[in-house]
TORKOL-4160 file (C-alpha; in steps of 0.2 Angstrom, whole numbers, padded with zeros to 4 digits, m for minus):
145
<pt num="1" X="0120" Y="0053" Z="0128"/>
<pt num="2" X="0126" Y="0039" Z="0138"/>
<pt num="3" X="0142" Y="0047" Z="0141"/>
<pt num="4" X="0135" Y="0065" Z="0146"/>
<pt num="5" X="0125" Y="0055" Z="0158"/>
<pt num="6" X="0139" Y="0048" Z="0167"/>
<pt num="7" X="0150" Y="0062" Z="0164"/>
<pt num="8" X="0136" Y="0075" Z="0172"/>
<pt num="9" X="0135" Y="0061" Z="0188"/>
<pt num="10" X="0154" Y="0062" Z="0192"/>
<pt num="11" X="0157" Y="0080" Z="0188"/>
<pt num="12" X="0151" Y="0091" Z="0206"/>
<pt num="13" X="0151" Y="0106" Z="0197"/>
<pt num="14" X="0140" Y="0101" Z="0181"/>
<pt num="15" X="0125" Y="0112" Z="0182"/>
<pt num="16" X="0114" Y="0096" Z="0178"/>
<pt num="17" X="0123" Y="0085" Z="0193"/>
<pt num="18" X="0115" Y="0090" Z="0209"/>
<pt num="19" X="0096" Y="0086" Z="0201"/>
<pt num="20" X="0104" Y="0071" Z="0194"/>
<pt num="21" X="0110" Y="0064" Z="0210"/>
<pt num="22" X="0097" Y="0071" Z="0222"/>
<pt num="23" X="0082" Y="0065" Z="0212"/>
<pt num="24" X="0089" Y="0051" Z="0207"/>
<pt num="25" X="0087" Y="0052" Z="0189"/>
<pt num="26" X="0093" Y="0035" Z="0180"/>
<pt num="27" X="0100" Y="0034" Z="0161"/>
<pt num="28" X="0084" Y="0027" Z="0153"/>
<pt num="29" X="0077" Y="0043" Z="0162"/>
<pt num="30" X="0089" Y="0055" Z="0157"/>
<pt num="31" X="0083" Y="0058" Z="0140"/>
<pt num="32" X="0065" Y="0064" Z="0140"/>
<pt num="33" X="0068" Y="0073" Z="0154"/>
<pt num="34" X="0071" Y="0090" Z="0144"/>
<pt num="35" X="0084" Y="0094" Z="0155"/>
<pt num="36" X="0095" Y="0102" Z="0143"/>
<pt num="37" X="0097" Y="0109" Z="0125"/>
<pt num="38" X="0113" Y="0094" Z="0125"/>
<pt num="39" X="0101" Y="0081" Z="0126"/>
<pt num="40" X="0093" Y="0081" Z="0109"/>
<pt num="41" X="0098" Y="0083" Z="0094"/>
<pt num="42" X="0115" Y="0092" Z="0099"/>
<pt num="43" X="0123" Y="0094" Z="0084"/>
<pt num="44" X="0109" Y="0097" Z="0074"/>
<pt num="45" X="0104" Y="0112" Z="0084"/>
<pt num="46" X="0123" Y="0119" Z="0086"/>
<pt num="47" X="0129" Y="0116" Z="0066"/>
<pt num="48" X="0115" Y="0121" Z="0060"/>
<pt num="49" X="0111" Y="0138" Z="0068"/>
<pt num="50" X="0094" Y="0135" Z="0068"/>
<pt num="51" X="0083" Y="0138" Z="0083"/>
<pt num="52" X="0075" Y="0121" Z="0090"/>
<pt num="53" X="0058" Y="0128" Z="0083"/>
<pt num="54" X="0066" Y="0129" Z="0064"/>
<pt num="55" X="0073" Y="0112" Z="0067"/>
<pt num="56" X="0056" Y="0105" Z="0069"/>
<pt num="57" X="0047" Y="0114" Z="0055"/>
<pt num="58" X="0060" Y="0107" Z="0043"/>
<pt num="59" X="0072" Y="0094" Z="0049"/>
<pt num="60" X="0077" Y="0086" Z="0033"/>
<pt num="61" X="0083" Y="0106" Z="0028"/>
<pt num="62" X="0092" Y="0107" Z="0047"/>
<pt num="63" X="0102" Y="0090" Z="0044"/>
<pt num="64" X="0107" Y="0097" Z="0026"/>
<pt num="65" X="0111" Y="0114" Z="0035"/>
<pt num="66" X="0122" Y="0105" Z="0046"/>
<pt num="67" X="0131" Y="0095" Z="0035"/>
<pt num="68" X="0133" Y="0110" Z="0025"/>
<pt num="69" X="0142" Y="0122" Z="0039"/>
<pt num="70" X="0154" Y="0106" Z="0042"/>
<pt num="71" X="0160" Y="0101" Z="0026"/>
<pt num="72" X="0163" Y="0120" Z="0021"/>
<pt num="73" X="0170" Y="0123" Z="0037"/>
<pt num="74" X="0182" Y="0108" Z="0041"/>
<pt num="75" X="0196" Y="0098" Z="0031"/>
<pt num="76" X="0190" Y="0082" Z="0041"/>
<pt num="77" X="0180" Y="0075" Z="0052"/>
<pt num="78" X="0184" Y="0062" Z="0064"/>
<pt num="79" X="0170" Y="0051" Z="0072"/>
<pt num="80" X="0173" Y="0042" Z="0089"/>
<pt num="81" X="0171" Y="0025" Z="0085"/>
<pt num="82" X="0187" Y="0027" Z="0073"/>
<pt num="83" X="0200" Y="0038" Z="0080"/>
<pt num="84" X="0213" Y="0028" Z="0073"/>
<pt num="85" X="0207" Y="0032" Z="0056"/>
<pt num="86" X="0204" Y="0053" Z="0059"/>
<pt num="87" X="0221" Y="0052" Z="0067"/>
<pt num="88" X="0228" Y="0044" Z="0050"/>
<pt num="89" X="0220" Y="0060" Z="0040"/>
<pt num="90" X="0224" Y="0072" Z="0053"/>
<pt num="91" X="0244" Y="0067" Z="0052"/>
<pt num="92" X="0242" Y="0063" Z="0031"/>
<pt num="93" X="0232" Y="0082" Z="0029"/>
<pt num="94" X="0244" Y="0090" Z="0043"/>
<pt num="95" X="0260" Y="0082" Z="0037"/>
<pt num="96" X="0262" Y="0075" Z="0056"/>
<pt num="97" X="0275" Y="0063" Z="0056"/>
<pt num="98" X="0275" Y="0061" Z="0075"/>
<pt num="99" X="0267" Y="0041" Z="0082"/>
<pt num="100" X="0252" Y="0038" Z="0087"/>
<pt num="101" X="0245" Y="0029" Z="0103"/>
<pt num="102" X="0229" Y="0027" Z="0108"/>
<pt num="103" X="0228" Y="0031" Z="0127"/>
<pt num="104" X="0209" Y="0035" Z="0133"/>
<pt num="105" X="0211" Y="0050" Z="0143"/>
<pt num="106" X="0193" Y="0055" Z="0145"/>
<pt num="107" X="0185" Y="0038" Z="0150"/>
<pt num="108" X="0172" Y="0034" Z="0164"/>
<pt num="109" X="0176" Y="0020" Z="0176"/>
<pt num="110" X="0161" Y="0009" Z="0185"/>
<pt num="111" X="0148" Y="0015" Z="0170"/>
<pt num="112" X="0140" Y="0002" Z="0157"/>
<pt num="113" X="0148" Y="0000" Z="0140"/>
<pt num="114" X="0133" Y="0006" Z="0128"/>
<pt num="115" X="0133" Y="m0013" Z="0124"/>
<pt num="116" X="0126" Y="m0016" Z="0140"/>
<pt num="117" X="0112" Y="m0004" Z="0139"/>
<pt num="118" X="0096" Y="m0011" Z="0138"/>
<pt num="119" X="0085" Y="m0010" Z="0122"/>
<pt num="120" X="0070" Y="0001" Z="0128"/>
<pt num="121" X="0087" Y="0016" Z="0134"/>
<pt num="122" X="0094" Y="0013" Z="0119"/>
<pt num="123" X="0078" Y="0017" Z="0108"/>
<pt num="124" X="0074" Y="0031" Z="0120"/>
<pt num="125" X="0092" Y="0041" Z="0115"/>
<pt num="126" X="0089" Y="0038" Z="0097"/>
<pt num="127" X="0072" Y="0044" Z="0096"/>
<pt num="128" X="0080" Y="0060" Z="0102"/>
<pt num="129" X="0093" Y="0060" Z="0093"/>
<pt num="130" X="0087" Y="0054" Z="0076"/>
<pt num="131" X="0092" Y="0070" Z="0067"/>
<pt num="132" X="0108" Y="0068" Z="0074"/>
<pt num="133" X="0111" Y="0050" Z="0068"/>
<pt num="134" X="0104" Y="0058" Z="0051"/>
<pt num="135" X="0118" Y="0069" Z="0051"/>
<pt num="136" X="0131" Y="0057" Z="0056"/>
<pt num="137" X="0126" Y="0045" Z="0043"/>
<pt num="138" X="0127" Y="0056" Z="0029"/>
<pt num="139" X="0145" Y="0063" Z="0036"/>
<pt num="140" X="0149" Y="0044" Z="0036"/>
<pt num="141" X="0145" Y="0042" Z="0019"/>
<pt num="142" X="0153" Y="0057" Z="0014"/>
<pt num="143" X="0169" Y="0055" Z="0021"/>
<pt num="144" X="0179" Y="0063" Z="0006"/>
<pt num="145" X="0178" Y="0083" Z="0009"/>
């Protein structure tokens, strides 16, 4: 969420960006605006095939639905927070031999660090996103496919 935010405020040609910028709308906003089908519970709602209605009627079955497409779908799946590590798999399961250096190409200057956001925007983007973290966490734990 926080790096959609500040991707959709620098990119001019990002549908969401002129209402961003002309109404002014801040981060802790951002969320609960219902702006866009991105904002909540993104990969829920794409990995699932479910329709946002379906998600809400059963969103313990839309998490498993999820988890169910990627782990019959992919070899492995890398998390943000530890490329190093997916880059490991990737070059073990690939049989890559080339090195490896991490070099941020897709990175936001002058924006908060999600450290720096404050408590009330960080609750905010987890309340609408909690089947999302449900997901995540139970790809975390289940990092073996």
């Amino acid at each position: 969420m926080v790096s959609h935010y500040y991707y959709v405020k620098r990119n001019t040609k990002h549908y969401l960006h002129d209402r961003i910028i002309n109404e002014n709308i801040q981060l802790q906003d951002y969320c609960h605006l219902n702006l866009s089908h991105e904002l909540e519970n993104w990969y829920v709602l794409h990995f699932s095939k479910l329709s946002k209605i379906d998600i809400l009627k059963n969103p313990d079955k839309a998490v498993d639905l999820a988890y169910d497409y990627i782990k019959k779908t992919y070899h492995i799946v890398g998390f943000q927070n530890d490329i190093p590590s997916f880059i490991k798999e990737l070059k073990k399961t690939a049989n890559i031999r080339l090195r490896y250096v991490n070099h941020y190409k897709n990175k936001t200057d002058n924006r908060k660090r999600v450290t720096e956001i404050d408590e009330n925007t960080v609750n905010r983007i987890i309340e609408k996103n909690k089947l999302d973290l449900k997901l995540y966490n139970k790809l975390l734990a289940d990092r073996q496919f």
